[in-house]
C-alpha positions as CSV (number, residue, x, y, z in Angstrom):
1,X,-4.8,-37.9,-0.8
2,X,-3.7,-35.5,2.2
3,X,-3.9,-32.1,1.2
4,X,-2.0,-29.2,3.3
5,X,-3.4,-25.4,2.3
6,X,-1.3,-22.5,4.0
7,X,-3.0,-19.6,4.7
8,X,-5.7,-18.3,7.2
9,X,-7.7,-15.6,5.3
10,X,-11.5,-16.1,3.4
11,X,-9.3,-17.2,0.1
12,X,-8.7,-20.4,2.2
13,X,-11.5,-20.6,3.7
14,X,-13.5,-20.9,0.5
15,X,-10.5,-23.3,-0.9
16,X,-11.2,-25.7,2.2
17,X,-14.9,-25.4,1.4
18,X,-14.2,-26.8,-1.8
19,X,-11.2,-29.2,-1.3
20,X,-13.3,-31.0,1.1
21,X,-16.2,-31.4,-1.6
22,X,-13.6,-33.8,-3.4
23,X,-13.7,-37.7,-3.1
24,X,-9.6,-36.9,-3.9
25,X,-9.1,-35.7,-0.4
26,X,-8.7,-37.9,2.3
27,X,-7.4,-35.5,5.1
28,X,-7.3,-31.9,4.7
29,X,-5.3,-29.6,7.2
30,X,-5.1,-25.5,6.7
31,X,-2.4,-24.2,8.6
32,X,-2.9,-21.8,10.5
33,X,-6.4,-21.9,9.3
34,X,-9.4,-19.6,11.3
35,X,-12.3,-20.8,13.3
36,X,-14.4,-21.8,9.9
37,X,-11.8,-23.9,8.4
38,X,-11.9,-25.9,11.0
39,X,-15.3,-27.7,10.1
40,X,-13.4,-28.6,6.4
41,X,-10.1,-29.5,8.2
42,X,-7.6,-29.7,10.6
43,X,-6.3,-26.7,11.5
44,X,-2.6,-26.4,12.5
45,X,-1.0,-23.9,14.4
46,X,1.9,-22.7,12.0
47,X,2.6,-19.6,10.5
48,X,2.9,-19.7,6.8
49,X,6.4,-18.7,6.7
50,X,7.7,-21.0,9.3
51,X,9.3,-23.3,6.5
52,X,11.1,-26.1,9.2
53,X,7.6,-26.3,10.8
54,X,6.0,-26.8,8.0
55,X,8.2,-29.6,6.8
56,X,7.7,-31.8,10.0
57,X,3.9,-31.2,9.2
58,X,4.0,-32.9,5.8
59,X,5.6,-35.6,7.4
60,X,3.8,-36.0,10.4
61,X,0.8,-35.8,8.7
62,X,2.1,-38.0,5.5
63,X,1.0,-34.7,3.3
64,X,1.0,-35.0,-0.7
65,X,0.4,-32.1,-2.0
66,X,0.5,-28.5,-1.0
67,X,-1.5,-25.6,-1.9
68,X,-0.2,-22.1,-1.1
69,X,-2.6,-19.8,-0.2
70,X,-1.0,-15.7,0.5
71,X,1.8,-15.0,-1.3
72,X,4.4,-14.3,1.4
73,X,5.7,-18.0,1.5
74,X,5.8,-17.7,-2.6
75,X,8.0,-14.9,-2.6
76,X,9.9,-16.3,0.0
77,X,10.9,-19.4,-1.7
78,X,8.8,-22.5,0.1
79,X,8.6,-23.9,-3.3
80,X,12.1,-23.7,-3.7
81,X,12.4,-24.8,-0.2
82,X,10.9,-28.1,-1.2
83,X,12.6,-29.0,-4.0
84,X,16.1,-28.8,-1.9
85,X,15.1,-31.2,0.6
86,X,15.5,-34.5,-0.1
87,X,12.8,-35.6,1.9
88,X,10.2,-32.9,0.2
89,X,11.0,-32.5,-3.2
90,X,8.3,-35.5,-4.6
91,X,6.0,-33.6,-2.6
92,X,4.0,-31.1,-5.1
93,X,3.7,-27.7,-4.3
94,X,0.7,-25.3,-5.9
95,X,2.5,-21.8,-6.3
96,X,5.5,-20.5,-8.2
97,X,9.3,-21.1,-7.1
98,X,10.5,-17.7,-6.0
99,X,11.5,-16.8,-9.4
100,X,8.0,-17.0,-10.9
101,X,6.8,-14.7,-7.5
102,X,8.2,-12.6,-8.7
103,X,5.6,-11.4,-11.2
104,X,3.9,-10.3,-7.9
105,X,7.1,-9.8,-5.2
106,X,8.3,-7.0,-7.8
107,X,6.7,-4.4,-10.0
108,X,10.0,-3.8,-11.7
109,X,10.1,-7.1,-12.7
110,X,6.6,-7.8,-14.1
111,X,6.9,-4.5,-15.8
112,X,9.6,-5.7,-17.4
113,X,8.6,-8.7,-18.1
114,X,5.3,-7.4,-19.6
115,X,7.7,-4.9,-21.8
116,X,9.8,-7.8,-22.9
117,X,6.8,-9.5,-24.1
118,X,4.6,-7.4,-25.6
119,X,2.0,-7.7,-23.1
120,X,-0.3,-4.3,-23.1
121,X,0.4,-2.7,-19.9
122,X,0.4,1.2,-18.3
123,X,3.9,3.0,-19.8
124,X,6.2,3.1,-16.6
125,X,9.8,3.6,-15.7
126,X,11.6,2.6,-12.0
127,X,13.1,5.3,-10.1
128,X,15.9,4.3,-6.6
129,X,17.0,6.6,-4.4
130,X,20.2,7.4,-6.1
131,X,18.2,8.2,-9.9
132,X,15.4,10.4,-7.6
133,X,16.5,14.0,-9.4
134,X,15.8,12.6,-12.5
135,X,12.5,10.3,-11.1
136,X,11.4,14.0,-10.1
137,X,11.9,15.5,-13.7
138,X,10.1,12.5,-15.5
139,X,7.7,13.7,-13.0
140,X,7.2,17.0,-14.4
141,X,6.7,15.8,-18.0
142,X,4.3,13.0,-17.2
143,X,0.6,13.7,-17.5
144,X,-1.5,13.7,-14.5
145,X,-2.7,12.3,-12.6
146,X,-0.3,9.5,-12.2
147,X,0.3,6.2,-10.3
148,X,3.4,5.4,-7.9
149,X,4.0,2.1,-7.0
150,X,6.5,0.4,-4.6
151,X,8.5,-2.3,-6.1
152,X,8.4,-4.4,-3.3
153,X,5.3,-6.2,-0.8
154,X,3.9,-3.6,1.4
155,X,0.7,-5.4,2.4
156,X,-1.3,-4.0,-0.3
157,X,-0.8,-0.6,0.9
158,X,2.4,0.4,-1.6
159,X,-0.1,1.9,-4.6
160,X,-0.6,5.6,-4.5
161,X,-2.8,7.2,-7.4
162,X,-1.1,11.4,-7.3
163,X,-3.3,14.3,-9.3
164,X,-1.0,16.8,-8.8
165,X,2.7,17.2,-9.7
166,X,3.7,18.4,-6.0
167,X,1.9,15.6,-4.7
168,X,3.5,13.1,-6.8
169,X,7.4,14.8,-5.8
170,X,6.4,14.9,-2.2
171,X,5.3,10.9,-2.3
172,X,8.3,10.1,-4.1
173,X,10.6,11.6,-2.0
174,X,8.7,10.2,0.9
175,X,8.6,6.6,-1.0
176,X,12.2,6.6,-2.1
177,X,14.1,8.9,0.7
178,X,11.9,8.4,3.9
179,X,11.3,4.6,3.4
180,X,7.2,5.3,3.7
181,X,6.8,1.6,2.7
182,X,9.9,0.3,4.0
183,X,12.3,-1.8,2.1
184,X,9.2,-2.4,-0.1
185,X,9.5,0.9,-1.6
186,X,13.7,1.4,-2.2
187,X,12.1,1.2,-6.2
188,X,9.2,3.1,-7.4
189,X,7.5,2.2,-10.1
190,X,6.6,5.5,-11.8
191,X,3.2,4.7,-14.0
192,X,1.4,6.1,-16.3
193,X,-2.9,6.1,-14.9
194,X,-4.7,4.1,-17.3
195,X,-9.0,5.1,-17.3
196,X,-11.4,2.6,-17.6
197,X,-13.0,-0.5,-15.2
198,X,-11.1,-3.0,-13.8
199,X,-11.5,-6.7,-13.2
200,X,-9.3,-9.8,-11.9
201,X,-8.6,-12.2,-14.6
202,X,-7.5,-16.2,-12.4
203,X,-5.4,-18.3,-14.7
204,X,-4.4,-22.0,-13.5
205,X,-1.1,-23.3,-14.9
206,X,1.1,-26.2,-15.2
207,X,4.2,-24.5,-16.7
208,X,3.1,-25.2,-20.2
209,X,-0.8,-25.8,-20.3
210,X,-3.6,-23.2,-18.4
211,X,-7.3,-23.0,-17.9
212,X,-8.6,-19.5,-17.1
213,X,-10.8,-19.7,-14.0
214,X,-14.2,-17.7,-13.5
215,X,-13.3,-13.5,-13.7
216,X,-14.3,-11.2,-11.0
217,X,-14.4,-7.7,-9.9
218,X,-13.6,-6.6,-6.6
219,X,-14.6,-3.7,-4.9
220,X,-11.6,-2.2,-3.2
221,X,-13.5,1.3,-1.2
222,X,-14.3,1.4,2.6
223,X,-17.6,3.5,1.2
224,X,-20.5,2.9,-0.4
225,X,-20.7,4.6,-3.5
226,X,-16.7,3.5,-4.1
227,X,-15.4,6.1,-1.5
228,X,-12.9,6.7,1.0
229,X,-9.9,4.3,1.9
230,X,-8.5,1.6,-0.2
231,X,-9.2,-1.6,1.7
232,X,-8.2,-5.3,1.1
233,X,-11.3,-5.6,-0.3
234,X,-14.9,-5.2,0.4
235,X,-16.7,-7.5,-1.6
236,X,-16.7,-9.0,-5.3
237,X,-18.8,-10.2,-7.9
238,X,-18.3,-12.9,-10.7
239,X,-19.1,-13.3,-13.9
240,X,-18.2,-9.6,-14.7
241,X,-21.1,-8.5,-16.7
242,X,-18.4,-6.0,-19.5
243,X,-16.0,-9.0,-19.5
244,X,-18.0,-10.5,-22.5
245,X,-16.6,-13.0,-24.6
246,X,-14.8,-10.7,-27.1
247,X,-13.4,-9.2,-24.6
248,X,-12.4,-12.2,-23.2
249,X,-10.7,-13.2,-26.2
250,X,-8.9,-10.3,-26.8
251,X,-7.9,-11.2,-23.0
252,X,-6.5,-14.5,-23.6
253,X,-4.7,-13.9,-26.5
254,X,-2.7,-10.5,-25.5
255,X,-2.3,-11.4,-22.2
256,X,-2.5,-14.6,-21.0
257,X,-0.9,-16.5,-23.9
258,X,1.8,-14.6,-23.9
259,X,2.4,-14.7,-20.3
260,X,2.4,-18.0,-19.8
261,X,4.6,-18.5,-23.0
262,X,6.9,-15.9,-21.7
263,X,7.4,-17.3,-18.6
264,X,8.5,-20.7,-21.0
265,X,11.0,-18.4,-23.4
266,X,12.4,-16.9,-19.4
267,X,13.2,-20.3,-18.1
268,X,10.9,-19.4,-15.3
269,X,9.0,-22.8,-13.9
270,X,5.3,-21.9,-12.7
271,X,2.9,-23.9,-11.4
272,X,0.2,-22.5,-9.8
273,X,-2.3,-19.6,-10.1
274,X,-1.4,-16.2,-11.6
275,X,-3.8,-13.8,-10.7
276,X,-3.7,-11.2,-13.6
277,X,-5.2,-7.3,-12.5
278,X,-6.7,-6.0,-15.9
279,X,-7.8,-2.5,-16.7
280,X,-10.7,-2.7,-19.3
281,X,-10.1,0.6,-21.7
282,X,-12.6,0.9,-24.4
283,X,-12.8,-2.1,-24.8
284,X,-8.9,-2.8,-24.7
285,X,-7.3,-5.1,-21.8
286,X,-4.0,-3.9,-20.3
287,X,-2.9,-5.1,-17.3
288,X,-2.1,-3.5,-14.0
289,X,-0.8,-6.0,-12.3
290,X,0.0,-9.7,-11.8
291,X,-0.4,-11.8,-8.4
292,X,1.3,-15.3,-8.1
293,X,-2.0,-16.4,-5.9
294,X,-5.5,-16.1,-6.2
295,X,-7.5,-12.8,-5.2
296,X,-9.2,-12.2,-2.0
297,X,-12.4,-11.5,-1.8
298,X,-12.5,-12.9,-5.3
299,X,-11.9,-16.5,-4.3
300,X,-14.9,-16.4,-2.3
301,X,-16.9,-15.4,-5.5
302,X,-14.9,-17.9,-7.5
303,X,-14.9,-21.2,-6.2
304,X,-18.4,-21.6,-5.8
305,X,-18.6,-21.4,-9.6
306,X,-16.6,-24.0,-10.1
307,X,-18.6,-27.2,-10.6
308,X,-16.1,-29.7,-11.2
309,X,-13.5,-31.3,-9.4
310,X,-11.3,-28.8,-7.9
311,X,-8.4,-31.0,-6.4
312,X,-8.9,-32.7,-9.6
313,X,-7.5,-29.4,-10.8
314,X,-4.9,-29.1,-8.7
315,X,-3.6,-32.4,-9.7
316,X,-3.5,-31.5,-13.3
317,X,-1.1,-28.8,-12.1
318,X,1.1,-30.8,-10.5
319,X,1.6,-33.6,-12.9
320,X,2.2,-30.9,-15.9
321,X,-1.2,-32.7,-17.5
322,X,-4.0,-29.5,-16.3
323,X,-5.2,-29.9,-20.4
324,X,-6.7,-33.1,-20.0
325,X,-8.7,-32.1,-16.3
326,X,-12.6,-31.3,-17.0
327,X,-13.0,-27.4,-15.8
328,X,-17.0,-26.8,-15.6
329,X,-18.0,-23.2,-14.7
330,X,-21.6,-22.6,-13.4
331,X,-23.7,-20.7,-15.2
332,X,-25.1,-19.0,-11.4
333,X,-24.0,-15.4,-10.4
334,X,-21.8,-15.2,-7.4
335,X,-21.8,-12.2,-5.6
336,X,-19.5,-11.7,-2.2
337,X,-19.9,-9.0,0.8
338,X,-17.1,-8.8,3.6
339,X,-18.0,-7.9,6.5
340,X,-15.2,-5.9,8.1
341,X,-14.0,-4.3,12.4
342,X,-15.1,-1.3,13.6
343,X,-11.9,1.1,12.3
344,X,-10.8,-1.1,9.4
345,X,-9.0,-0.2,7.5
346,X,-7.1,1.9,10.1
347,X,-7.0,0.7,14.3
348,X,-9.9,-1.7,14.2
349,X,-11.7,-3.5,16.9
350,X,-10.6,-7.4,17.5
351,X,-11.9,-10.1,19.7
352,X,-15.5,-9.2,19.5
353,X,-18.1,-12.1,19.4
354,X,-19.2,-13.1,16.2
355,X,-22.9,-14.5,16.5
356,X,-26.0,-15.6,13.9
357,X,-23.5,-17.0,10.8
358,X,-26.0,-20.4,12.3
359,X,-28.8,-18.2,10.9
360,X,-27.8,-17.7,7.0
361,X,-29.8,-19.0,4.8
362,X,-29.1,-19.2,1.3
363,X,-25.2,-18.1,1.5
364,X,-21.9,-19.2,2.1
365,X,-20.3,-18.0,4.9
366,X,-16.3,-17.5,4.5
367,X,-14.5,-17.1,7.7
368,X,-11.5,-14.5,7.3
369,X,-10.1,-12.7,10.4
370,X,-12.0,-15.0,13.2
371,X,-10.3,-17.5,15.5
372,X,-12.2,-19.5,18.1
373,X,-12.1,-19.1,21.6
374,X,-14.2,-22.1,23.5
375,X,-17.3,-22.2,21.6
376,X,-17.6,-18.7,20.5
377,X,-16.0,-17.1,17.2
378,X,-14.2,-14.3,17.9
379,X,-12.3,-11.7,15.7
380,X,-8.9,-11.1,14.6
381,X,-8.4,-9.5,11.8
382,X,-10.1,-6.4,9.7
383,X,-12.0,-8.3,7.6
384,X,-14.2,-11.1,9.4
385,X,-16.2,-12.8,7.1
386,X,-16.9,-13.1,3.5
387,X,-20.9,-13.7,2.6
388,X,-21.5,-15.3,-0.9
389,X,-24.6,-16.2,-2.3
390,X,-24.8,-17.9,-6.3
391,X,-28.1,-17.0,-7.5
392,X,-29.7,-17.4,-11.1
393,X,-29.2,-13.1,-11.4
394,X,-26.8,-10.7,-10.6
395,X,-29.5,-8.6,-8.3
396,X,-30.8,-11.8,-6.3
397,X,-27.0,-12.9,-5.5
398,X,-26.3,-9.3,-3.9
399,X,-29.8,-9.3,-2.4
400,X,-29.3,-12.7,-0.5
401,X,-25.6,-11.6,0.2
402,X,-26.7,-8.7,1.6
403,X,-29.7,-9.5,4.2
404,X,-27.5,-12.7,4.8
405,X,-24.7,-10.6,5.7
406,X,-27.7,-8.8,7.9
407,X,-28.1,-11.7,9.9
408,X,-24.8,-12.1,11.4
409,X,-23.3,-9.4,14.2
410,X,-20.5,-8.6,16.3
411,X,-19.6,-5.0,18.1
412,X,-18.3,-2.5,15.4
413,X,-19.7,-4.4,12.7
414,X,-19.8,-2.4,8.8
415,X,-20.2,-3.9,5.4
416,X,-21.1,-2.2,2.1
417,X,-24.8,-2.7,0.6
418,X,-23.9,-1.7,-2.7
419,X,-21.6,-4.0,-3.7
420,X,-22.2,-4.8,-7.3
421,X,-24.7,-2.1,-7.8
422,X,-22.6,-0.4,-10.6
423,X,-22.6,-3.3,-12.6
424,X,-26.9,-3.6,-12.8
């Protein structure tokens, strides 16, 4: 089959890696793609959201099925998109209609879907700009420290965690009155800050059936030692060593069973991933947040512990029968370091020469932010590439990772050496 993934970021990159693994896939193009999906693919020079364009791609290129990689398209409606036009709508699409993006596009609404039920989550109430005086006062009698969150997409940037009660009025004000975040933040999740370690929990689903994809745990701090900015993130591990299979359980049946049951009693169709951010307390899950896509840098740490048929997967999904597809998860430790621009996350460096991924030895490299230019790889983005290395223990994945990750350079260069160093 021809397979079109949209997206351009290290989560495709390590989905082209492992669609093209797959006697299931004739052709594969990644649009736009970056200058390592090219050696899985063909790239195609479309942005993600350019719907018209990416119609006359499926049929130029005689396209049956569609993955959906960020989740910008999702929440814009290309599934929906597809199922309008006559000439799309037998084509499959892997992500939720707009509807079921929702989970991710708004916090209100997963918080209220959590709510309605019963999923363990943080206690939270939405505050606009017109309820603000009384946003303030809840405020004042909620403990501290305390999270804000903007209902809306603001590129990952829309969390903020307040310790005092005059910080927390001042972001407010600035989220709800000033438009900090944009339209993104014209609601504000008011949260109650749950303590404990978090991990990222990947569910596949048909709509009715799921398998529950290899966990993770990403590591979200520009500095070592988990300091300084919050990042896309800097690297990831997977297994997660606390995620054990009590845990899991407790996982599957509070959360994920009733989620994807929920989404059934709400008439919401979903097929695709959900991406469910858990907060372990004592033992305890509660989530923090649900994605309609898979995580990045997670992916990178994902897929390659996947051992079966992957497009085999996504076939299940789109034919509504994922309960009869083989999932096998390796037994191997995966463990993922992004190497990141000069400045990121603020003003970062771009177009600098990436040289020595040709000298990597035991490690995947991802490409994320590169684009090519002639024969050299240049970057684009803040993070450049994702290194991943599945090893038989957690300390020999991040060791390989690591001096692998040493072997590659461009101007500016940073990456984190203690990714994963918490967990041995």
């Amino acid at each position: 089959m021809n397979i079109l993934l949209l997206g351009s970021g290290g989560r495709e990159s390590a989905f082209a890696w492992k669609i093209a693994q797959s006697q299931q896939c004739q052709q594969l193009f990644i649009a736009p793609g970056n200058a390592g999906t090219e050696q899985y693919g063909t790239n195609l020079d479309l942005k993600v959201t350019d719907f018209a364009g990416i119609k006359q791609a499926v049929l130029t290129h005689k396209i049956d099925l569609v993955l959906v990689g960020p989740e910008e398209p999702l929440v814009k409606g290309i599934h929906d998109f597809f199922l309008a036009d006559a000439e799309l709508k037998h084509i499959p699409v892997i992500g939720p209609e707009a509807e079921g993006a929702q989970l991710e596009g708004s916090k209100d609404f997963s918080k209220r879907f959590m709510q309605r039920h019963n999923i363990p989550t943080a206690a939270s109430k939405t505050f606009t700009r017109d309820t603000l005086d009384e946003g303030l006062k809840y405020l004042a009698a909620a403990g501290l420290p305390v999270v804000l969150k903007a209902d809306g997409l603001a590129a990952g940037k829309g969390v903020l965690i307040c310790v005092s009660l005059e910080e927390a009025q001042d972001e407010l004000k600035a989220m709800l009155v000033d438009a900090k975040f944009g339209d993104a933040s014209s609601r504000v999740v008011v949260e109650q800050f749950l303590q404990g370690i978090e991990l990222s929990v990947f569910v596949m689903t048909d709509g009715s059936h799921y398998k529950i994809l290899p966990e993770a745990k990403d590591y979200k701090r520009i500095g070592e030692g988990d300091t300084g900015l919050n990042t896309g993130g800097m690297g990831s591990v997977s297994p997660v060593p606390f995620a054990d299979k009590a845990f899991m359980d407790k996982v599957e049946d509070q959360v994920i069973i009733p989620t994807v049951e929920g989404l059934k009693k709400d008439h919401i169709p979903y097929k695709g991933f959900i991406f469910i951010g858990l907060m372990n307390c004592e033992g305890e899950p509660h989530v923090i947040e649900y994605n309609c896509r898979m995580g990045d840098p997670e992916t990178e740490s994902v897929m390659p512990r996947i051992a079966s048929d992957f497009v085999d997967l996504l076939k299940g999904v789109a034919e509504g029968n994922l309960h009869e597809k083989e999932l096998v998860i390796s037994n191997k430790i995966a463990a993922t370091v992004m190497m990141v621009s000069g400045g990121y996350p603020g003003e970062y460096l771009k177009n600098k020469t990436v040289t020595g991924i040709e000298n990597v030895r035991d490690s995947q490299v991802f490409h994320a932010g590169t684009y090519l230019n002639g024969e050299s790889v240049k970057t684009s983005g803040g993070r450049v590439v994702a290194v991943t290395s599945l090893q038989d223990t957690l300390f020999s994945a991040l060791q390989q990772a690591t001096a692998d990750a040493s072997r590659i350079y461009f101007d500016g260069m940073y990456f984190r050496k203690d990714i994963g160093f918490d967990l041995l």
